[in-house]
C-alpha positions as CSV (number, residue, x, y, z in Angstrom):
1,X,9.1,0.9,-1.0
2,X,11.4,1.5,-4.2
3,X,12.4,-2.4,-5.8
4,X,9.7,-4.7,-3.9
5,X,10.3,-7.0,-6.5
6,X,14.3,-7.3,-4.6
7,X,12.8,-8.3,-1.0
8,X,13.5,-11.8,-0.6
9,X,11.2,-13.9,-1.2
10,X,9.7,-15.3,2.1
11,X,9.9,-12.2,3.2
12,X,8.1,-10.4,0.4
13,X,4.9,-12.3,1.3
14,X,4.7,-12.5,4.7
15,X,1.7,-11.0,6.8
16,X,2.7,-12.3,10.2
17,X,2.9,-9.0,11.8
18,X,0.4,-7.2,9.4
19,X,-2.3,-10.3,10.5
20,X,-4.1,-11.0,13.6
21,X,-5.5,-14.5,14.5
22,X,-4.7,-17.7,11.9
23,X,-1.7,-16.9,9.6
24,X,-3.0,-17.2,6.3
25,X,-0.6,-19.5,3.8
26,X,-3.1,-20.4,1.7
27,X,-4.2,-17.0,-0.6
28,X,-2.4,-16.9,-3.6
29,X,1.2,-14.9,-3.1
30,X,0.1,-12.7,-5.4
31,X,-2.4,-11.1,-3.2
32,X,0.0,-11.7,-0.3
33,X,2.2,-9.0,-2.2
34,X,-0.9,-7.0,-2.9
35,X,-1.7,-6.5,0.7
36,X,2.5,-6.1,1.9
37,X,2.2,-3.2,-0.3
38,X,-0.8,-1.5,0.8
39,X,0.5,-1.9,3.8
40,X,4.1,-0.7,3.5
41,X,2.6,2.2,1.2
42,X,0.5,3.3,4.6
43,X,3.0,2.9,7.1
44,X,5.5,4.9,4.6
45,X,2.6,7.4,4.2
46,X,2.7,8.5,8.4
47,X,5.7,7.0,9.8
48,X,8.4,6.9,7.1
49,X,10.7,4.3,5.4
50,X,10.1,1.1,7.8
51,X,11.9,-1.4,5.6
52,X,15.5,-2.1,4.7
53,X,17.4,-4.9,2.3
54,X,21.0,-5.7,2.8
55,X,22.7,-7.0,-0.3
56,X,26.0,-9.3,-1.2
57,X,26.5,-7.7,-4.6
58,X,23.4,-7.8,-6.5
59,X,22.1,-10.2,-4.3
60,X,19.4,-10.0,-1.4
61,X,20.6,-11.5,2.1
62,X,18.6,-9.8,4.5
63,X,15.1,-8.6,5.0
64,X,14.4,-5.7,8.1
65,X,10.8,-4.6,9.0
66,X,10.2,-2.2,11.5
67,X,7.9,0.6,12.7
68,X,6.1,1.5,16.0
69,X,3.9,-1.6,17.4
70,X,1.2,-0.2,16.5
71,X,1.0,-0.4,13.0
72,X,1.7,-4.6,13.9
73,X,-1.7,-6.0,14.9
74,X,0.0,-9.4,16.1
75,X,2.1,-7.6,18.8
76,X,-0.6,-8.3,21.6
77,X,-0.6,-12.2,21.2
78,X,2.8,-12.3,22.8
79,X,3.1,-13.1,26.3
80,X,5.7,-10.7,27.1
81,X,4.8,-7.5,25.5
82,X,3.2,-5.5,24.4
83,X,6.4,-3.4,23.2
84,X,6.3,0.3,24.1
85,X,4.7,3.0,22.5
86,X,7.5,5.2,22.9
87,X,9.7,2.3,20.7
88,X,10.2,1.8,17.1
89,X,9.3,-2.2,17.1
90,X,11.9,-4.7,14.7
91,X,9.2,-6.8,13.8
92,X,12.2,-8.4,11.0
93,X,15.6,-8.3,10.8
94,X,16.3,-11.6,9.0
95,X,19.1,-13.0,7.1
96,X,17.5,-15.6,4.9
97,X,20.3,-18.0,3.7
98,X,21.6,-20.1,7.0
99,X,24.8,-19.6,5.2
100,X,25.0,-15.9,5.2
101,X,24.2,-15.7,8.9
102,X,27.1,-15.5,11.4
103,X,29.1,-13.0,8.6
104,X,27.9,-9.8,10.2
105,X,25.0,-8.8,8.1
106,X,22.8,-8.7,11.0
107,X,25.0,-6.0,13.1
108,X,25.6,-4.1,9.9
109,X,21.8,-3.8,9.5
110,X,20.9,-3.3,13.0
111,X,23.7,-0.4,13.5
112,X,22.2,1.0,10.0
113,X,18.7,0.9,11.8
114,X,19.8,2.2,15.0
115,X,21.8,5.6,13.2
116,X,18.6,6.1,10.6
117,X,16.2,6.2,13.9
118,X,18.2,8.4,16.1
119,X,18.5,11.2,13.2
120,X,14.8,10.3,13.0
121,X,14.4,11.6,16.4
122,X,13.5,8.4,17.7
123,X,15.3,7.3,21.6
124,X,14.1,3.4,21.5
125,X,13.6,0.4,19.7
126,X,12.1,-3.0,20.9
127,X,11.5,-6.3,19.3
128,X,10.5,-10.2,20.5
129,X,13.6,-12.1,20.3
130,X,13.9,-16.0,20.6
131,X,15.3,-17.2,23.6
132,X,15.3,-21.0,22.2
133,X,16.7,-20.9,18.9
134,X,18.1,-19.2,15.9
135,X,15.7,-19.6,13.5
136,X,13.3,-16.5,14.2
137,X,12.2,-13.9,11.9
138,X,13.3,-10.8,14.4
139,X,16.3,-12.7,15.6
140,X,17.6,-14.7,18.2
141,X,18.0,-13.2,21.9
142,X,21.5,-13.6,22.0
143,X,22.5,-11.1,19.1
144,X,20.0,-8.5,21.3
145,X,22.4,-8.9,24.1
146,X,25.6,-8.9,22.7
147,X,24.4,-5.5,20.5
148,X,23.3,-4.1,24.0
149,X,19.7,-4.6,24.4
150,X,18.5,-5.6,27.5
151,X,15.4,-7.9,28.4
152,X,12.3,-6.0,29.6
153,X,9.8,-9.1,30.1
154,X,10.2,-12.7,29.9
155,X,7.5,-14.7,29.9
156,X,7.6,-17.1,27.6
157,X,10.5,-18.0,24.8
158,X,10.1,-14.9,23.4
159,X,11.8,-12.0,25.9
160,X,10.7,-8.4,24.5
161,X,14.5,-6.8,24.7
162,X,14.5,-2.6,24.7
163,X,17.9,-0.9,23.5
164,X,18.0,2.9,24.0
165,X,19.4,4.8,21.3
């Protein structure tokens, strides 16, 4: 990815999906950012551009992660997956101030996403969304449903959601 150094930074160090079992917060961020961008540099290498900023001037505001599931070794701990092979998984599409969200980032993102995977050849995309709260890295369930995904499992708070594009 061209300008790592822009990715916000909670964002530019976090394994979550890259990780399987305990989420490691303890190794130094500087490996953290080692091992983002090995990873980033081998998704890229078979699958293409898989992340996306969205700036306010200059400025960061939002953070988007996404490829298919299986390049995201946590996607099996969720009770209502696993996503669908045939689906491009948003494993982030996060506006990281509280006070930029609710301005339209996310939608202006997501539509950005949606438009890059269908010239891409791609016909879904899939991510976990929070049914109980905002505060979630792929984004709360009701901005799924109001952009037209629909729930395809619920079993716990966090529905997998399918749009077809």
């Amino acid at each position: 990815m061209h300008n790592f150094s822009r990715v916000p930074e909670p964002c530019r160090f976090c394994l979550y999906w890259q990780t399987k079992g305990e989420f490691q917060t303890e190794a130094p961020k500087s490996e953290m950012e080692k091992v983002k961008l090995n990873w980033l540099s081998s998704v890229e290498k078979v699958f293409g551009n898989c992340v996306e900023l969205a700036c306010l001037g200059s400025v960061p505001v939002g953070f988007m992660q996404y490829a298919p599931p299986q390049y995201f070794s946590r996607v099996g701990d969720y009770a209502s997956g696993p996503p669908s092979s045939d689906a491009v998984f948003i494993a982030c599409l996060y506006i990281v101030s509280k006070d930029q969200r609710r301005n339209g980032y996310g939608t202006l993102m997501l539509r950005s996403l949606l438009k890059e995977l269908r010239e891409r050849g791609f016909r879904a995309v899939e991510t976990f969304a929070r049914a109980d709260s905002d505060n979630n890295p792929s984004g709360p369930l009701a901005f799924y449903l109001k952009n037209g995904f629909e729930v395809v499992s619920r079993k716990d708070d966090f529905p997998l959601v399918r749009l077809e594009i």
